[in-house]
Biopython code that builds the backbone (N, CA, C, O; Angstrom):
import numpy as np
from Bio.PDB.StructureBuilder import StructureBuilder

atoms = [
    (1, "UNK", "N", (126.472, 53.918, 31.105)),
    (1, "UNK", "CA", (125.747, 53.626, 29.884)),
    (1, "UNK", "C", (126.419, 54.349, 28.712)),
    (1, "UNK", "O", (126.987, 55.438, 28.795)),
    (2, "UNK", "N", (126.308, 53.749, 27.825)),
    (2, "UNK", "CA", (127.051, 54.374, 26.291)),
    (2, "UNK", "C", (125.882, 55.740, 25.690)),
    (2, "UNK", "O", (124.692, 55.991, 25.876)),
    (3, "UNK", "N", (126.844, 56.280, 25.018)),
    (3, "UNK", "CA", (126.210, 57.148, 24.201)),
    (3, "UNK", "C", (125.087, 56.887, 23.410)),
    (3, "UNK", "O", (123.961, 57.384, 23.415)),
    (4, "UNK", "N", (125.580, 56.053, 22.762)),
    (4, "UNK", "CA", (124.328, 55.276, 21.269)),
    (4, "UNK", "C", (122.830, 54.881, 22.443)),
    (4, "UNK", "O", (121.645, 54.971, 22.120)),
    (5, "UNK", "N", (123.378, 54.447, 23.817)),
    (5, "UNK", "CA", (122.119, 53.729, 24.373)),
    (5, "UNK", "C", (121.292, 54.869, 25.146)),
    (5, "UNK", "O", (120.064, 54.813, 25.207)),
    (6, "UNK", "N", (121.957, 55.797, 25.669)),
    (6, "UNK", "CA", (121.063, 57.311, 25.607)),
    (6, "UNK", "C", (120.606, 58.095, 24.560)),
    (6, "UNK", "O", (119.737, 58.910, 24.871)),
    (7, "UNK", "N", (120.921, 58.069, 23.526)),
    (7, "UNK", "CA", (120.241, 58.512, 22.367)),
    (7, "UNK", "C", (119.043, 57.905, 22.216)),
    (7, "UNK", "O", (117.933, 58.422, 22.084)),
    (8, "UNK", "N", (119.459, 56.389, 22.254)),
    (8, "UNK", "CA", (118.150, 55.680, 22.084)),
    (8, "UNK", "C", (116.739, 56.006, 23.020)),
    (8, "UNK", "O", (115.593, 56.418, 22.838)),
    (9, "UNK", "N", (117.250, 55.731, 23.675)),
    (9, "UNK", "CA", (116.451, 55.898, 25.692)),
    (9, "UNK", "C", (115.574, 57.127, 25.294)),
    (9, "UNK", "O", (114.343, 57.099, 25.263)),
    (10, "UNK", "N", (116.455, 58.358, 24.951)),
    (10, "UNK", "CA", (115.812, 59.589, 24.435)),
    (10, "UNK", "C", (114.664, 59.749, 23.409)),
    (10, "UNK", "O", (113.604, 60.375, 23.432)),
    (11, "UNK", "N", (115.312, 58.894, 22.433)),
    (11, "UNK", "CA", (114.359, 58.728, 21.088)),
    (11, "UNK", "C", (113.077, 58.649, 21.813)),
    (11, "UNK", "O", (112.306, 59.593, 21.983)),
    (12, "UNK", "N", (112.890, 57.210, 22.302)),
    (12, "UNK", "CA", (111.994, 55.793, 22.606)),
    (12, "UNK", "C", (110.983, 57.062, 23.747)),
    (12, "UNK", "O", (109.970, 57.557, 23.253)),
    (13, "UNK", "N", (111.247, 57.318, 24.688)),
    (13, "UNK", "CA", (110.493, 58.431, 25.471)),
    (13, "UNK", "C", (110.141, 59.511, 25.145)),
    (13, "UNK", "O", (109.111, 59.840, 25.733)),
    (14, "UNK", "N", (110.790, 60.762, 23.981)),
    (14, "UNK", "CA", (110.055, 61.396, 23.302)),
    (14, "UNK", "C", (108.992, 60.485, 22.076)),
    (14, "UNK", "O", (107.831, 60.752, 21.766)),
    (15, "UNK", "N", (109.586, 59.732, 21.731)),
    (15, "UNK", "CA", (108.041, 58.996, 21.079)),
    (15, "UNK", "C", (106.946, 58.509, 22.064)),
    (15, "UNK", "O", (105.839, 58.435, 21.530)),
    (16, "UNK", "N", (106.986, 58.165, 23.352)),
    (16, "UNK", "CA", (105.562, 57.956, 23.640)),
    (16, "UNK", "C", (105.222, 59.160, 24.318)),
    (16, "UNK", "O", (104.043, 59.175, 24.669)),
    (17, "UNK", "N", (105.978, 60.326, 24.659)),
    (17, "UNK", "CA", (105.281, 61.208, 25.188)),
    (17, "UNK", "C", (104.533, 61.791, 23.685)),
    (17, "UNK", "O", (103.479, 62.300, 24.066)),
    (18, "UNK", "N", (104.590, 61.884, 22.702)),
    (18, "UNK", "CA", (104.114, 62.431, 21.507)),
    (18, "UNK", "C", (103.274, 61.325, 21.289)),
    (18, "UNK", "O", (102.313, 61.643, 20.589)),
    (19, "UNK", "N", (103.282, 59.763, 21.740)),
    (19, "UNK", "CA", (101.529, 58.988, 21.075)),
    (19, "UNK", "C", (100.816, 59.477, 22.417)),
    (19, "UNK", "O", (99.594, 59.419, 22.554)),
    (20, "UNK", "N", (101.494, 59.857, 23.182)),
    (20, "UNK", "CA", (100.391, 60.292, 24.404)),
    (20, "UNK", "C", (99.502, 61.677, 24.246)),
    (20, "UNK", "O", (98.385, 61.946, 24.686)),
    (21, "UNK", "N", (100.576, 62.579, 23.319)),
    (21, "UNK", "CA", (99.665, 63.539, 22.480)),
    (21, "UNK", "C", (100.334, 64.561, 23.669)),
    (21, "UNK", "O", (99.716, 65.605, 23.877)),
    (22, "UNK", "N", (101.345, 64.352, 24.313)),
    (22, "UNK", "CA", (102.564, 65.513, 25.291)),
    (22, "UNK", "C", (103.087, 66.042, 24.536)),
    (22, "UNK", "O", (103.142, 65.569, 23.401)),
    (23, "UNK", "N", (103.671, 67.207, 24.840)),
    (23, "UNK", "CA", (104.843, 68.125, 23.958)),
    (23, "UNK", "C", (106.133, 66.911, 24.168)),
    (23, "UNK", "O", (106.254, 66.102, 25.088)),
    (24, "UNK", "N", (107.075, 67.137, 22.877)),
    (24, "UNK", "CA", (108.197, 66.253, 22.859)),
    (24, "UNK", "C", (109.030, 67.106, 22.769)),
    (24, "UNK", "O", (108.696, 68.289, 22.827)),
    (25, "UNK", "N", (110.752, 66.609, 22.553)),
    (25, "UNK", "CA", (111.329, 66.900, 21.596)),
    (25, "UNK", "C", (111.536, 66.253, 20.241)),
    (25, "UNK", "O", (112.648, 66.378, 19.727)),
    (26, "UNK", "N", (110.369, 65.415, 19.452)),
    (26, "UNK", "CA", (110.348, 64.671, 18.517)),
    (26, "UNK", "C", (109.950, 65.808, 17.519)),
    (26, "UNK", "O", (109.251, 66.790, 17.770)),
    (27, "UNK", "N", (110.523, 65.481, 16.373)),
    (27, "UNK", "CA", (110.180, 66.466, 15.250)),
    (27, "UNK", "C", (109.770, 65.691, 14.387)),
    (27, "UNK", "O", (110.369, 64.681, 14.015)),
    (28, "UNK", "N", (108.456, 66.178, 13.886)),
    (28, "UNK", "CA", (108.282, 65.285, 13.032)),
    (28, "UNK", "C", (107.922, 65.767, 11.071)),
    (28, "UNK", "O", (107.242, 66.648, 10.544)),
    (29, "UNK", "N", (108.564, 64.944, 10.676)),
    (29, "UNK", "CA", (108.620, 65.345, 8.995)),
    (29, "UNK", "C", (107.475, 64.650, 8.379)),
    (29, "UNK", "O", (107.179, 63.471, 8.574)),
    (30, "UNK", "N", (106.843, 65.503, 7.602)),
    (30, "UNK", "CA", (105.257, 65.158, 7.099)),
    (30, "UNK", "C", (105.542, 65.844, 5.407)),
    (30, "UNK", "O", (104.966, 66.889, 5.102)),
    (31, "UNK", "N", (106.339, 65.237, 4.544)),
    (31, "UNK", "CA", (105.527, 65.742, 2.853)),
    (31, "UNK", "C", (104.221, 66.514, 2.917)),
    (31, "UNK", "O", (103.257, 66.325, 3.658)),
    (32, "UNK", "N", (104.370, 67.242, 2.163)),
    (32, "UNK", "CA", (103.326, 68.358, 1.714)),
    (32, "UNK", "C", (102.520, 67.192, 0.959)),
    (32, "UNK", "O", (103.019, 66.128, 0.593)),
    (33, "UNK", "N", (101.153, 67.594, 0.788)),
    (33, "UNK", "CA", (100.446, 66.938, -0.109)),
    (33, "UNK", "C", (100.505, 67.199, -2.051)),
    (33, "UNK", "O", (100.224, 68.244, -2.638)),
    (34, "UNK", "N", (100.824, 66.268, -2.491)),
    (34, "UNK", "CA", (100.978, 66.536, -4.143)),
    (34, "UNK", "C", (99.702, 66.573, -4.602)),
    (34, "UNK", "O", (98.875, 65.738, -4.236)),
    (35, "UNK", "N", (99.342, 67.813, -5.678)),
    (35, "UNK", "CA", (98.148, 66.973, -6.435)),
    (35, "UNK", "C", (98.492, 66.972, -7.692)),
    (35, "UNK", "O", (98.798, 67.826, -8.525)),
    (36, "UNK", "N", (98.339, 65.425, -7.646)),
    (36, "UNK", "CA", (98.840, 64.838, -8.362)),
    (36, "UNK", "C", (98.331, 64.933, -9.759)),
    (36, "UNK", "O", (99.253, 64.899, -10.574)),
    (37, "UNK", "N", (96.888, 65.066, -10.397)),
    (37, "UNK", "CA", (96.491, 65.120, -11.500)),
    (37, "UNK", "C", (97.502, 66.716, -12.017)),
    (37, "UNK", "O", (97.968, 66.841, -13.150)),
    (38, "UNK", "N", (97.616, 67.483, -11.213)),
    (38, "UNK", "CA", (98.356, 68.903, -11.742)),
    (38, "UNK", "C", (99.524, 68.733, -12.311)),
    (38, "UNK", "O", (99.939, 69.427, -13.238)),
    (39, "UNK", "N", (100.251, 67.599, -11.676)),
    (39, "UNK", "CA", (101.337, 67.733, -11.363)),
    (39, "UNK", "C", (101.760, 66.145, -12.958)),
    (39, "UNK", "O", (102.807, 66.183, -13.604)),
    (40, "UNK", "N", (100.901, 65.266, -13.133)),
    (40, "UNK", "CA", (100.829, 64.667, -14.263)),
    (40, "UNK", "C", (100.759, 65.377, -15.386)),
    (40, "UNK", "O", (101.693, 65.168, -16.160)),
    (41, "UNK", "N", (99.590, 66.502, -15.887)),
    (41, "UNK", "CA", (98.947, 67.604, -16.799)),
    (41, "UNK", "C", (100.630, 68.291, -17.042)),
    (41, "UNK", "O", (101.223, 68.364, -18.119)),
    (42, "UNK", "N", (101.036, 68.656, -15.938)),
    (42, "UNK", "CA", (102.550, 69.682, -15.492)),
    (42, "UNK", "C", (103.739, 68.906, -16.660)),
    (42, "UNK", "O", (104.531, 69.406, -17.459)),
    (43, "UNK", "N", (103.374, 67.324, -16.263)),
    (43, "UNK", "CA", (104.884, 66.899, -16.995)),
    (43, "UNK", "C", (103.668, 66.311, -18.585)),
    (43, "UNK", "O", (104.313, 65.723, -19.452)),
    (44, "UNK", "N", (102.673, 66.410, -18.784)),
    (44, "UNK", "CA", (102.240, 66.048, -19.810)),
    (44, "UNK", "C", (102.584, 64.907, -20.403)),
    (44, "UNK", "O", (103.318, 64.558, -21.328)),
    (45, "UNK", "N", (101.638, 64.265, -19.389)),
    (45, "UNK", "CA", (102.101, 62.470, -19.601)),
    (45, "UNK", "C", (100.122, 62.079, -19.263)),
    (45, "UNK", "O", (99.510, 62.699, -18.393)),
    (46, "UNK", "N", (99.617, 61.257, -19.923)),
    (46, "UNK", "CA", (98.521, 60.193, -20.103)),
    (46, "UNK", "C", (98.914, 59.842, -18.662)),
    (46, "UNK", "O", (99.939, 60.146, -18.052)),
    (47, "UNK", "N", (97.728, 59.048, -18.223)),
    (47, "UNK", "CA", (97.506, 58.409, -16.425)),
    (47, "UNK", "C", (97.995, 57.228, -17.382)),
    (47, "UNK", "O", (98.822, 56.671, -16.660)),
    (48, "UNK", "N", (97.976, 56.705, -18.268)),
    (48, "UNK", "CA", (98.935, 55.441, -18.396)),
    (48, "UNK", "C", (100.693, 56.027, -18.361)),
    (48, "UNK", "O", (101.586, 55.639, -17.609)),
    (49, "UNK", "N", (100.738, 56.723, -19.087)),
    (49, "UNK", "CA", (102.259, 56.946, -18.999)),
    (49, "UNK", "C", (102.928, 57.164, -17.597)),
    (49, "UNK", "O", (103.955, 56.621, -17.187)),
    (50, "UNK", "N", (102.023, 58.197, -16.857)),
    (50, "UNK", "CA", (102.852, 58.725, -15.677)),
    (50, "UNK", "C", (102.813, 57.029, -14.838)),
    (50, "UNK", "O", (103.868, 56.682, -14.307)),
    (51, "UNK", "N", (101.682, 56.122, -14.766)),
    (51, "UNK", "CA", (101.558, 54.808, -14.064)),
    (51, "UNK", "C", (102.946, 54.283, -14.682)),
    (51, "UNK", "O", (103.691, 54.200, -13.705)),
    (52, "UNK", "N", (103.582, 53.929, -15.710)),
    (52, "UNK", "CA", (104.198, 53.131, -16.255)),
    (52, "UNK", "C", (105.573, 53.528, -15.614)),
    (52, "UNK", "O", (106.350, 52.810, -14.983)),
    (53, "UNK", "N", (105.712, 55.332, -16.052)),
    (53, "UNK", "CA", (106.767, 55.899, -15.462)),
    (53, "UNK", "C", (107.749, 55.523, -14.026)),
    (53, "UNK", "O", (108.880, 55.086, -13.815)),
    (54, "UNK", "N", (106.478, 56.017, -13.153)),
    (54, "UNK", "CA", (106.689, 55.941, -11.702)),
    (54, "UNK", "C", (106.228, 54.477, -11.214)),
    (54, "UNK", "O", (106.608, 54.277, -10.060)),
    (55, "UNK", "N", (105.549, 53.448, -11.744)),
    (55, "UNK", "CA", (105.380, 52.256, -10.961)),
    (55, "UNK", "C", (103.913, 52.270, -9.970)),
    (55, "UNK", "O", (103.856, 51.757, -8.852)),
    (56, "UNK", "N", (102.969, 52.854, -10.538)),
    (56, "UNK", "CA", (101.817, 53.438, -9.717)),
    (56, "UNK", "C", (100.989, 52.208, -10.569)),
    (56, "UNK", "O", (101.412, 51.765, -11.636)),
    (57, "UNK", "N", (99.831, 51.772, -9.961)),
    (57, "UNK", "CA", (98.858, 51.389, -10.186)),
    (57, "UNK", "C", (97.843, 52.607, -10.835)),
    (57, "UNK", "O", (97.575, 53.709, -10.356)),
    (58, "UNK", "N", (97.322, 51.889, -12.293)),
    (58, "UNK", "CA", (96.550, 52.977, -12.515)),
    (58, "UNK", "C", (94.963, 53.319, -11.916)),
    (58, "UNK", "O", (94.205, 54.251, -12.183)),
    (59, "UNK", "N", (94.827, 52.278, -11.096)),
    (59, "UNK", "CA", (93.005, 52.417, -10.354)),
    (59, "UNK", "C", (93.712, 53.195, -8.971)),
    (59, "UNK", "O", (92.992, 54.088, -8.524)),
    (60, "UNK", "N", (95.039, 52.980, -8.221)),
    (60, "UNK", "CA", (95.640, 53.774, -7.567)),
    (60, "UNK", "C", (95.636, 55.758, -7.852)),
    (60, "UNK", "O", (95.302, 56.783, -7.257)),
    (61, "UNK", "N", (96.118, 55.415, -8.876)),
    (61, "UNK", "CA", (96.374, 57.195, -9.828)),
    (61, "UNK", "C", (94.727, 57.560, -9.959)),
    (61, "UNK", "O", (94.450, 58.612, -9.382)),
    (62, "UNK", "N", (93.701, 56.957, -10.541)),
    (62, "UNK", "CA", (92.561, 57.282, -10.434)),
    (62, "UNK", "C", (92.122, 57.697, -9.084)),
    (62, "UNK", "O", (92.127, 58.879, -8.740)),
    (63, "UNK", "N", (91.801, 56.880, -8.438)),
    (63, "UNK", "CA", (91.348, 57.168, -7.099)),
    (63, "UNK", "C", (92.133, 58.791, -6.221)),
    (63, "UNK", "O", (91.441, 59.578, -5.576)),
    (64, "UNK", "N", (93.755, 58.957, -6.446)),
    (64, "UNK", "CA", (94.161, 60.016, -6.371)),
    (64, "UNK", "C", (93.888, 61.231, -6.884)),
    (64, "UNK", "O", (94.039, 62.278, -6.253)),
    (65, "UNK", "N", (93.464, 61.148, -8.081)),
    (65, "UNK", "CA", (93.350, 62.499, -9.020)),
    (65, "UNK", "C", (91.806, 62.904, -8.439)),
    (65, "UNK", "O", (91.697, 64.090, -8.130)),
    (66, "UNK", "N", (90.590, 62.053, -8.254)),
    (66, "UNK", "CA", (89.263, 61.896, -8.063)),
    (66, "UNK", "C", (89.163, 62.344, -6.868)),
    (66, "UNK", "O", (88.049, 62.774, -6.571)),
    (67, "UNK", "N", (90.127, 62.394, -5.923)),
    (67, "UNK", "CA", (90.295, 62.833, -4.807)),
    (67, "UNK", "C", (89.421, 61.583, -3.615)),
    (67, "UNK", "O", (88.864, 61.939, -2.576)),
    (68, "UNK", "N", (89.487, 60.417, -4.011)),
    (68, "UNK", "CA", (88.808, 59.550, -2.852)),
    (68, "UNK", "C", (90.102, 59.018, -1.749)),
    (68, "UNK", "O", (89.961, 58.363, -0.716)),
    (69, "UNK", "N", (91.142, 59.444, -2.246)),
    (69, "UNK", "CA", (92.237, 58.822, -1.005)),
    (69, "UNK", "C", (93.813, 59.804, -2.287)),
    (69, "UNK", "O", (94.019, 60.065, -3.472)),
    (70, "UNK", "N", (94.516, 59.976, -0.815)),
    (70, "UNK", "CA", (95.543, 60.599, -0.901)),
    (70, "UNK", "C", (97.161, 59.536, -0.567)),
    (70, "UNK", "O", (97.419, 58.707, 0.306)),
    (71, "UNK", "N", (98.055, 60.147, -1.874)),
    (71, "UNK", "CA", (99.035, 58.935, -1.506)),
    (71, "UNK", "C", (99.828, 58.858, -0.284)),
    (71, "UNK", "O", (100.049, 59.963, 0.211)),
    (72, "UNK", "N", (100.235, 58.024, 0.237)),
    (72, "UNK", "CA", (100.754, 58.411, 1.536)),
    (72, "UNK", "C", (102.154, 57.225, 1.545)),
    (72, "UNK", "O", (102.110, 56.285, 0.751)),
    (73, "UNK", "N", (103.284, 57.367, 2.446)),
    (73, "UNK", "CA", (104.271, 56.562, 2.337)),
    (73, "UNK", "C", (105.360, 57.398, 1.508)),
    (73, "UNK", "O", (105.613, 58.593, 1.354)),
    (74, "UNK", "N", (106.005, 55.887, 0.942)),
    (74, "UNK", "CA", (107.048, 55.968, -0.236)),
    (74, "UNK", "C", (106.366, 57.097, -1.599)),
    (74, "UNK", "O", (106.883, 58.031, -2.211)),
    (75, "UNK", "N", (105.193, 56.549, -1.655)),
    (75, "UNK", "CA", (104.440, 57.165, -2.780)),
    (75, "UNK", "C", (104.481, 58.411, -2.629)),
    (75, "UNK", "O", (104.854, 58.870, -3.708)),
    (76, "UNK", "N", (104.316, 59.194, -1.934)),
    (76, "UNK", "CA", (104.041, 60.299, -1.225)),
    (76, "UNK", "C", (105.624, 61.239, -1.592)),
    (76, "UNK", "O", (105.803, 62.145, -2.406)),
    (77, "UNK", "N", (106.428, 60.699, -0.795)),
    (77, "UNK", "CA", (107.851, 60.741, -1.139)),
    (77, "UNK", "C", (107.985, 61.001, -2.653)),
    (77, "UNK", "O", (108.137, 62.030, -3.310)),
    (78, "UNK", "N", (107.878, 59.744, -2.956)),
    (78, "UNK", "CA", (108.350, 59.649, -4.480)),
    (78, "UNK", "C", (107.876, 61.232, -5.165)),
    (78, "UNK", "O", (108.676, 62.139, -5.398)),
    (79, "UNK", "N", (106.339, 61.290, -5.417)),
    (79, "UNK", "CA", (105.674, 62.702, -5.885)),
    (79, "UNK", "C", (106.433, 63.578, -5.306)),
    (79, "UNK", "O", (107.340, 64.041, -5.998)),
    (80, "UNK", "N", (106.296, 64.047, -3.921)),
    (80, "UNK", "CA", (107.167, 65.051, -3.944)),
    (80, "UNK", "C", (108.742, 65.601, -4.379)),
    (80, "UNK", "O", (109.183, 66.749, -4.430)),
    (81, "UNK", "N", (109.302, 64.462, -4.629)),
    (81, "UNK", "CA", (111.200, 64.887, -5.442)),
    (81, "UNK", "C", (110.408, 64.936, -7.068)),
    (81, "UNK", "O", (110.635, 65.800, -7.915)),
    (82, "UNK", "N", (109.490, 63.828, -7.213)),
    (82, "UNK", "CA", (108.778, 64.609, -8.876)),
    (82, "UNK", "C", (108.318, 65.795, -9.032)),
    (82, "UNK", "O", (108.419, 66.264, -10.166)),
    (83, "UNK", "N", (107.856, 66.401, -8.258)),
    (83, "UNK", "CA", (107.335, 67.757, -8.242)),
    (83, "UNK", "C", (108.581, 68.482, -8.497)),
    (83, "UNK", "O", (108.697, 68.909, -9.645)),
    (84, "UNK", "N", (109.446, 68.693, -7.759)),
    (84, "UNK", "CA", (110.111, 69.290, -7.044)),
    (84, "UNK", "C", (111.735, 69.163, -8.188)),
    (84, "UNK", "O", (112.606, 70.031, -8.239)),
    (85, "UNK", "N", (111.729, 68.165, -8.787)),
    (85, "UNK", "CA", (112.700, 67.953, -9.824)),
    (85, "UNK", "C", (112.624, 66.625, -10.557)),
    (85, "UNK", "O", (113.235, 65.579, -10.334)),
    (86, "UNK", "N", (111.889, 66.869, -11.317)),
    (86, "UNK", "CA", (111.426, 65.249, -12.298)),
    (86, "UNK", "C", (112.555, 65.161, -13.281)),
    (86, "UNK", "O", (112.629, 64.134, -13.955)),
    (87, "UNK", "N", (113.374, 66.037, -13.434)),
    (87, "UNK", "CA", (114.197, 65.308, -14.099)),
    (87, "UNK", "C", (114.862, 64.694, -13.766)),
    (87, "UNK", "O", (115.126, 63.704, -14.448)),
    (88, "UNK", "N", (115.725, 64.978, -12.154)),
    (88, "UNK", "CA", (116.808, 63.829, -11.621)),
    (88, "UNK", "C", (116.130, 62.640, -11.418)),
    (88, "UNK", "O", (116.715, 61.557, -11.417)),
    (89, "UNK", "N", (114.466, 62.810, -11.177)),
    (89, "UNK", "CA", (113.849, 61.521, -11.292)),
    (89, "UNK", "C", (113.933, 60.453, -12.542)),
    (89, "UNK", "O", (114.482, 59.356, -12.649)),
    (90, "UNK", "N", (113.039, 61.364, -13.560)),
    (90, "UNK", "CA", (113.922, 60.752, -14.641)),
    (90, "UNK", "C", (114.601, 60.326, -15.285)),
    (90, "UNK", "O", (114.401, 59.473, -16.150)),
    (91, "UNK", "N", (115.973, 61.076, -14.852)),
    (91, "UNK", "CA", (117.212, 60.260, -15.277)),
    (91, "UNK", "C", (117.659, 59.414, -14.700)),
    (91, "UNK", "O", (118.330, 58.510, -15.197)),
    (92, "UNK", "N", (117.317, 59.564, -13.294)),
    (92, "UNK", "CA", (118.094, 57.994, -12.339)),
    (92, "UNK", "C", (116.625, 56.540, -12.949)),
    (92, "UNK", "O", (116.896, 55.339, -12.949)),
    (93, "UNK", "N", (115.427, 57.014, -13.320)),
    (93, "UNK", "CA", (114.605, 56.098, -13.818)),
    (93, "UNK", "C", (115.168, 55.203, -15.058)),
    (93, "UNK", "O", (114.760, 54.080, -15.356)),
    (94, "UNK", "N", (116.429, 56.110, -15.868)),
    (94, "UNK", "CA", (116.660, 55.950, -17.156)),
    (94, "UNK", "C", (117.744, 54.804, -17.268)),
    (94, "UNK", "O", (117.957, 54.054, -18.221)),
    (95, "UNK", "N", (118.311, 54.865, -16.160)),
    (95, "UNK", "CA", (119.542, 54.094, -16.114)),
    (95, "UNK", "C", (120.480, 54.731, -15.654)),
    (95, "UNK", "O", (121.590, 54.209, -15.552)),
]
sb = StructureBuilder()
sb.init_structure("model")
sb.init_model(0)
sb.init_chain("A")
sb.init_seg("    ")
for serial, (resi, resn, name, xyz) in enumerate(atoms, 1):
    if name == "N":
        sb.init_residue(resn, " ", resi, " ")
    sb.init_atom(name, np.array(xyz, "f"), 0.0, 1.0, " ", f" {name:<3s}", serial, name[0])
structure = sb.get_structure()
């Protein structure tokens, strides 16, 4: 068997021993949670501006700041490199 197809083999079996809730060797990467109204106030932008900025729905951004649901995904992602350095965000936003 090839290399690439034991890697795989490996992957595929530490993932179901980890949905089985077994110790793996799967590591898994989880973003910190942003909060996000701080972190809008932080770059001093209106919930319309920061929506327009980043591509957010603004009943989305509401519901976040209000604390009824937390972003999760890409979104999630995205906030955290904003936190973390909004300007390279910015400028790759800029053109």
């Amino acid at each position: 068997m090839t290399t690439a197809f034991e890697e795989i083999r490996e992957g595929l079996e530490a993932a179901i021993e980890h949905a089985k809730g077994n110790n793996s060797k799967m590591v898994l990467h989880k973003p910190h949670v942003v909060d996000v109204k701080k972190l809008r106030h932080k770059m001093q932008m209106t919930q319309q501006e920061f929506c327009a900025m980043f591509g957010i729905a603004l009943g989305t951004l509401r519901h976040w700041e209000q604390g009824d649901r937390e972003p999760k995904g890409p979104a999630l992602v995205l906030l955290n490199v904003v936190e973390k350095n909004p300007e390279a965000v910015l400028d790759a936003l800029a053109g």
